[in-house]
C-alpha positions in Angstrom: 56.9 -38.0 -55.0 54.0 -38.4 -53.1 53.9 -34.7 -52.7 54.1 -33.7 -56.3 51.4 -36.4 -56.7 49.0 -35.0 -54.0 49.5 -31.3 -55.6 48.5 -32.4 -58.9 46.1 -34.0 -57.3 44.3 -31.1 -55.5 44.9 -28.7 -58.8 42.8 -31.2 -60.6 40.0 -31.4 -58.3 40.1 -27.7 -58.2 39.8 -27.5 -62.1 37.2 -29.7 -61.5 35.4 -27.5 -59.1 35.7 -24.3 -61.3 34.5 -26.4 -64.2 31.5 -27.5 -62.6 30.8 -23.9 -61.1 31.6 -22.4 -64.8 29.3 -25.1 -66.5 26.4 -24.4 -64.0 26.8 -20.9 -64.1 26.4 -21.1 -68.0 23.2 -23.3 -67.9 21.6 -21.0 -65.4 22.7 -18.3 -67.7 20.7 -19.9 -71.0 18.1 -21.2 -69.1 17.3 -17.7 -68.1 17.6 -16.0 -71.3 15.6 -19.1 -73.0 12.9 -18.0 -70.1 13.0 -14.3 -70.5 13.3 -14.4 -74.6 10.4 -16.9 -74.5 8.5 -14.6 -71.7 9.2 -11.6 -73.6 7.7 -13.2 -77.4 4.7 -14.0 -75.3 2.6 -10.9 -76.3 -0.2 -10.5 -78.4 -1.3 -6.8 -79.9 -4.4 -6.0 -81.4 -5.9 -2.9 -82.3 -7.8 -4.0 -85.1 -6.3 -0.9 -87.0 -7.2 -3.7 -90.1 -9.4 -6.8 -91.2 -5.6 -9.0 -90.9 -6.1 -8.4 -86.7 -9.1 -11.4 -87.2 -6.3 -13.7 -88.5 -6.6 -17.1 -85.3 -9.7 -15.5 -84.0 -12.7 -18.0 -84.4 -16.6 -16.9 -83.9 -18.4 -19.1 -81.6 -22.1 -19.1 -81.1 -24.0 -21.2 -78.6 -25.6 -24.2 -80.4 -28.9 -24.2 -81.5 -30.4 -25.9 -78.5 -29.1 -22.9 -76.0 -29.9 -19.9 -78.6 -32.7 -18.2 -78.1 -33.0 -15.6 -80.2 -30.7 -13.2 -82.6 -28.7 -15.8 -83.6 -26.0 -15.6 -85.7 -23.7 -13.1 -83.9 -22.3 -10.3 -86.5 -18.3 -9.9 -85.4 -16.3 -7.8 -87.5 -13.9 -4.5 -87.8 -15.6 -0.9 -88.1 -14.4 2.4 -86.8 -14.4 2.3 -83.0 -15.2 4.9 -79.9 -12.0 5.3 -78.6 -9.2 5.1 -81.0 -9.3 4.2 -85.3 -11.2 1.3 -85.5 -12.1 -1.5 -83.0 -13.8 -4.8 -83.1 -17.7 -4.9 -82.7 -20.9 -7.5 -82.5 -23.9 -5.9 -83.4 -26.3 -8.7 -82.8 -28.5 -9.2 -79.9 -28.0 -13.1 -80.0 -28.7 -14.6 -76.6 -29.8 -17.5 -75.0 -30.7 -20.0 -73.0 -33.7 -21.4 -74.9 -35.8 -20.2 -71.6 -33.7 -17.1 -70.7 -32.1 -18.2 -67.3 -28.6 -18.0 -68.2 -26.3 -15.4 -69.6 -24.9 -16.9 -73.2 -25.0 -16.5 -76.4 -21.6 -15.7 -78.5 -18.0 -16.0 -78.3 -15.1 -14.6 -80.2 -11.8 -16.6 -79.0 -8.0 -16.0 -80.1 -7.2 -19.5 -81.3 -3.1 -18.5 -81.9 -2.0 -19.7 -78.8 -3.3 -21.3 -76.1 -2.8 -19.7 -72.4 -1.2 -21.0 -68.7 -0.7 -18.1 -66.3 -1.5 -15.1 -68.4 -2.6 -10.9 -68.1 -5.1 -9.7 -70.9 -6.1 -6.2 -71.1 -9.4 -5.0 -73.2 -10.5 -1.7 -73.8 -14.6 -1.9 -74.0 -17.4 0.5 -74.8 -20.8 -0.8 -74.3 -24.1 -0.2 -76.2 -26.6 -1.9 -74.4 -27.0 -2.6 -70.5 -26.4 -7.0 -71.1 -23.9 -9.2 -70.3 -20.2 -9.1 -71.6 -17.1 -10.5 -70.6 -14.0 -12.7 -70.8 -14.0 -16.2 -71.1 -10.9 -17.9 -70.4 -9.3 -22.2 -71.0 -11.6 -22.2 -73.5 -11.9 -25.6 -74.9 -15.5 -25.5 -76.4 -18.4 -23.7 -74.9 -18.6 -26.7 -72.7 -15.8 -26.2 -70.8 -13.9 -22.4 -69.8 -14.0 -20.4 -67.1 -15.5 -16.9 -67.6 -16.2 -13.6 -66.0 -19.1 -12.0 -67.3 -21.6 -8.3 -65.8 -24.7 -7.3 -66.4 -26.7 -4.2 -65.4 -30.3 -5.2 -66.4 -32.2 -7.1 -63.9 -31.9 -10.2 -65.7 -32.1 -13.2 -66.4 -35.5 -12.8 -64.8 -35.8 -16.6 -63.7 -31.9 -17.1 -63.1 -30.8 -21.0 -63.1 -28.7 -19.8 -60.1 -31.8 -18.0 -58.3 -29.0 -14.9 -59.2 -30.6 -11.9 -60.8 -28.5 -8.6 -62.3 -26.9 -6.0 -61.9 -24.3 -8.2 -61.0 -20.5 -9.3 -61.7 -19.6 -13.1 -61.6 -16.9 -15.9 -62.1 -17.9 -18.9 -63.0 -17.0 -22.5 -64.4 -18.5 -24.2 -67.5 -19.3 -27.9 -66.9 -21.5 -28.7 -69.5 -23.9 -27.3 -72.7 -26.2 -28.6 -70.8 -28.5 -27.2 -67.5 -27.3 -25.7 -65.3 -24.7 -25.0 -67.4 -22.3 -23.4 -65.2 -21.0 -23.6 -62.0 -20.5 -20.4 -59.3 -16.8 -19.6 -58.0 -17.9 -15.3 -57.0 -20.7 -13.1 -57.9 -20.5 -9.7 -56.5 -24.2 -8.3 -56.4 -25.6 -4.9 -57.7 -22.4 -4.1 -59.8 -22.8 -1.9 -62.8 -20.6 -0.4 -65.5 -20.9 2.7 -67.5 -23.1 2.3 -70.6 -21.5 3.8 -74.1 -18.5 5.5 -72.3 -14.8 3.7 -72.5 -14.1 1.0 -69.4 -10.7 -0.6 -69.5 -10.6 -4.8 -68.4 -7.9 -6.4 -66.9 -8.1 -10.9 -66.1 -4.8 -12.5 -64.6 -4.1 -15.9 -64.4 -1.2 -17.4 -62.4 -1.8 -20.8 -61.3 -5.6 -21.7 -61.1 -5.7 -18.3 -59.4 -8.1 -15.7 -61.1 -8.4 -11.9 -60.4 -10.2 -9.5 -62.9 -10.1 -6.0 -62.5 -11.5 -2.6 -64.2 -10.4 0.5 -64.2 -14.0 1.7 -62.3 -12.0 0.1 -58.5 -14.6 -3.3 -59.1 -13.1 -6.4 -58.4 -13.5 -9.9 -58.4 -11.6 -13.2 -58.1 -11.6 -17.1 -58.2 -9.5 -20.0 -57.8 -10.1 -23.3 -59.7 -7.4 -25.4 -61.0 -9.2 -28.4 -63.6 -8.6 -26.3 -66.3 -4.8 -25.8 -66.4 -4.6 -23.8 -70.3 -6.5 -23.2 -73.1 -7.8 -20.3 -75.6 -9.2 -16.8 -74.5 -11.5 -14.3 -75.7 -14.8 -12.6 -75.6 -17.9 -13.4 -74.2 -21.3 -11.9 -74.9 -25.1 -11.9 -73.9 -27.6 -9.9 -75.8 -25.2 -7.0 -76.1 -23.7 -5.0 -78.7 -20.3 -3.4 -78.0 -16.8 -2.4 -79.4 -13.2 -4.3 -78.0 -9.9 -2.4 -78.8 -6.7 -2.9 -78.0 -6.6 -6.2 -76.3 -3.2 -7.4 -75.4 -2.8 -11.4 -74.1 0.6 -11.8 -72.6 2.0 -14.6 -71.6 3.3 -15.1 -67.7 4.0 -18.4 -67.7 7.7 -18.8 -65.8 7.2 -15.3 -65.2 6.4 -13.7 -62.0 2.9 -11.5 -61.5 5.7 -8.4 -62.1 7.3 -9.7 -65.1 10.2 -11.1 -63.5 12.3 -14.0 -64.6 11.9 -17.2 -62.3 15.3 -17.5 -61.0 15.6 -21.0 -59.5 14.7 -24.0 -60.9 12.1 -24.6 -57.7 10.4 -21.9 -58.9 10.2 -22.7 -62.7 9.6 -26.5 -61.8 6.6 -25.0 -59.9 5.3 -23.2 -62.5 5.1 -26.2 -64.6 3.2 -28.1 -61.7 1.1 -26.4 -59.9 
């Protein structure tokens, strides 16, 4: 009797076991397909092939007080330098009031807003000012941004910083000194009117920016955990095509699927 109890015994603890292992098995199972469908929808196209590619993006100029001149910026769709048409700002709206910092418009993608992410822009410039990406963009008072110039300007930098140069910096306020310094690389250039592709990642509060020209730069600041990305431009005129935002968050820097909850739990930490 005690035998027969003791066997049914151990047969349900084993069903127990298998039950546990299947049900655990299964979660991983969704939890990973929830992560990689999620991962995989995370991707955001456009080649401004039409006017509908300016649906969620939002023009920003610098207010009044840090505008010098050229104000408003002129954003919109023409036929581009590298492929059909691209995006393009043809005014030469910059500021500040007294010229010492690089600002002056924004165009931000306001469909989603962005963790741990990889954008790619194609760019053709048509002036020798400042362009570049700004990044957890809640306002112009607070992103992060990396921005070149090849003119020797501004010619009494806030930052004692003059061009050619390549920098990643922090916005703390629309007010002096306006931003704060994580890199500069000095006496960087890029090719004037000729195609140059971008690359920004962003995996937690780390910050690497790349073009296709071998130059390089990176920061790491972790206040500003998400927010909207875009464009950023000083005094400069130039086209944007094919920029694609894709979404890395619970995704490994090679588009791998976090497999462990450690990792994912990370992710959402850090």
């Amino acid at each position: 009797m005690f035998s027969s109890w003791g066997n049914s015994f151990i047969k349900t603890m084993r069903t127990k076991r298998l039950l546990s292992r299947y049900i655990f098995v299964v979660s991983v199972f969704y939890y990973l397909f929830f992560v990689f469908s999620i991962s995989q929808a995370q991707k955001f196209v456009f080649d401004f092939e039409n006017d509908a590619d300016l649906k969620d993006w939002e023009i920003i100029d610098e207010s009044p007080k840090n505008i010098g001149k050229g104000a408003p910026s002129q954003w919109f769709i023409t036929n581009g330098p590298i492929k059909g048409k691209a995006l393009y700002q043809s005014s030469n709206i910059w500021g500040t009031k007294d010229d010492s910092c690089l600002m002056g418009t924004f165009i931000i993608y306001k469909g989603k807003q962005f963790v741990d992410f990889k954008m790619d822009v194609d760019v053709v410039s048509d002036d020798n000012d400042g362009m570049g990406i700004a990044w957890a963009f809640e306002g112009t008072q607070q992103h992060y941004r990396v921005i070149m110039i090849n003119d020797k300007w501004p010619e009494v930098p806030v930052d004692k910083i003059r061009g050619p140069f390549m920098k990643m910096q922090k916005r703390v306020s629309d007010d002096d000194p306006w931003y704060e310094l994580m890199e500069v690389k000095k006496g960087i250039t890029y090719k004037e009117k000729a195609p140059l592709h971008w690359q920004l990642s962003v995996k937690r509060g780390n910050f690497r920016f790349r073009r296709d020209d071998g130059k390089t730069i990176a920061g790491i600041d972790r206040e500003y955990r998400k927010g909207y990305v875009g464009i950023q431009l000083y005094a400069q005129k130039a086209y944007f095509d094919n920029i694609v935002i894709e979404s890395t968050w619970a995704v490994d820097p090679d588009k791998k699927v976090s497999t462990t909850w450690a990792q994912a739990k990370a992710d959402r930490n850090y």
